[in-house]
N, C-alpha and C positions, 0 to 999 in steps of 0.2 A: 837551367831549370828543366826538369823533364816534361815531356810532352809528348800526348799520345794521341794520336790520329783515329777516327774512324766514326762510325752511325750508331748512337744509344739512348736510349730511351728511359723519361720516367719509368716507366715500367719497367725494365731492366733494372733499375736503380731498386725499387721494391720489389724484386726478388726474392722469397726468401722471408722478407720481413711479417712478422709478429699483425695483426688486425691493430693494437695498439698501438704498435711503430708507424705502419699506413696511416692511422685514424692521426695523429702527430703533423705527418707529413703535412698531409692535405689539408690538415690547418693554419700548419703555417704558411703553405703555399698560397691557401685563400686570402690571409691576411696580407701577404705581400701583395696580391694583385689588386687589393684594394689601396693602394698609393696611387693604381694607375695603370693604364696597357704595360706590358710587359713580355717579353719572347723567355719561353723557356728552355735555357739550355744545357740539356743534360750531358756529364762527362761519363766516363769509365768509374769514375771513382764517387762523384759529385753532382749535386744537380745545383746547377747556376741561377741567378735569375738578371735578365738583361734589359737594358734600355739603350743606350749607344752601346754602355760597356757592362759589364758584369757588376753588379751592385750587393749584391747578398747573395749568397751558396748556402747547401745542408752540404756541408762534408764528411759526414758521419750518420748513419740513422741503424738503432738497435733497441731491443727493449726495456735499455739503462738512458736512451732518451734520444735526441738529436744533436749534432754539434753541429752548427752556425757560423756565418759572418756577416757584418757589412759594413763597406768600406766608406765613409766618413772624410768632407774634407776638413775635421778640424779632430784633436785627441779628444774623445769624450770620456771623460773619469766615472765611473757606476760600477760598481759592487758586483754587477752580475757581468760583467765581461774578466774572462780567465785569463786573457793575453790582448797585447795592444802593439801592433807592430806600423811601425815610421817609415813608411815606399818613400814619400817626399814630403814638403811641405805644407800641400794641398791633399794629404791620401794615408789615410790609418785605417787600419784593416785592425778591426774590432771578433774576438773570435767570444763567442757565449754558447753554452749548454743548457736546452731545456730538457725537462724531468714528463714535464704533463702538459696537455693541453691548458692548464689553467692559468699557465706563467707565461701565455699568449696574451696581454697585458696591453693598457693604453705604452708603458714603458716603451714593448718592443715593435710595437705600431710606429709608432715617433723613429725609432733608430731606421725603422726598413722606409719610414717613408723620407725621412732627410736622404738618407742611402741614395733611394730614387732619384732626385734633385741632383744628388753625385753622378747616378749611372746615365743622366742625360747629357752631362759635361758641359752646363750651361755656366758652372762657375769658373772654369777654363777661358772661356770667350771670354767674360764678365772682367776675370782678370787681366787678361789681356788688351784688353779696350782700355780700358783702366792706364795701363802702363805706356800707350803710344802718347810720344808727343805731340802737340796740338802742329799744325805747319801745314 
């Protein structure tokens, strides 16, 4: 898997971009942080967003719109996700495209803040407690 090292910045990542690309961003950015604290971690390519682990990214931002994810510990079926990819059986990585600010939605409120609940990794412990024998 590639991987590339170094120090980058939202800003960095909007670069370049459109007033409407920003205005985008920072919406969705807001609405992610309202799940909850959250550390923002931007790549070279990507701006992440973390709580133990990375829970939702923009991996794409232009003036045809944003491309998204968040990663889910169960498959969620919905119309507006393009791709549904299976890490394991607690981890789907959900990838969607918004167009506007307006399809900033209770929908994708719900996916980023479940997401959160994921990037805390309290269902990890959960299940594993779960699975120890009593003794």
């Amino acid at each position: 898997m590639p991987h590339s090292c170094g120090r980058y910045t939202v800003e960095q990542f909007l670069t370049g971009k459109s007033p409407s690309a920003v205005t985008l961003y920072q919406r969705f950015s807001a609405l992610v942080q309202e799940c909850g604290p959250v550390k923002v971690a931007p790549a070279k390519t990507r701006v992440g967003f973390q709580v133990r682990m990375i829970f939702a990214a923009v991996n794409k931002l232009n003036d045809k719109g944003l491309e998204a994810h968040v990663v889910l510990a169960r498959r969620l079926e919905a119309n507006r996700f393009k791709r549904i990819e299976r890490m394991s059986d607690k981890c789907y990585v959900h990838h969607f495209r918004l167009e506007s600010s307006r399809e900033l939605d209770a929908e994708v409120k719900g996916w980023l803040c479940e997401a959160y609940e994921v990037g805390t990794q309290k269902h990890l412990v959960s299940s594993k407690a779960q699975s120890k024998p009593n003794g």
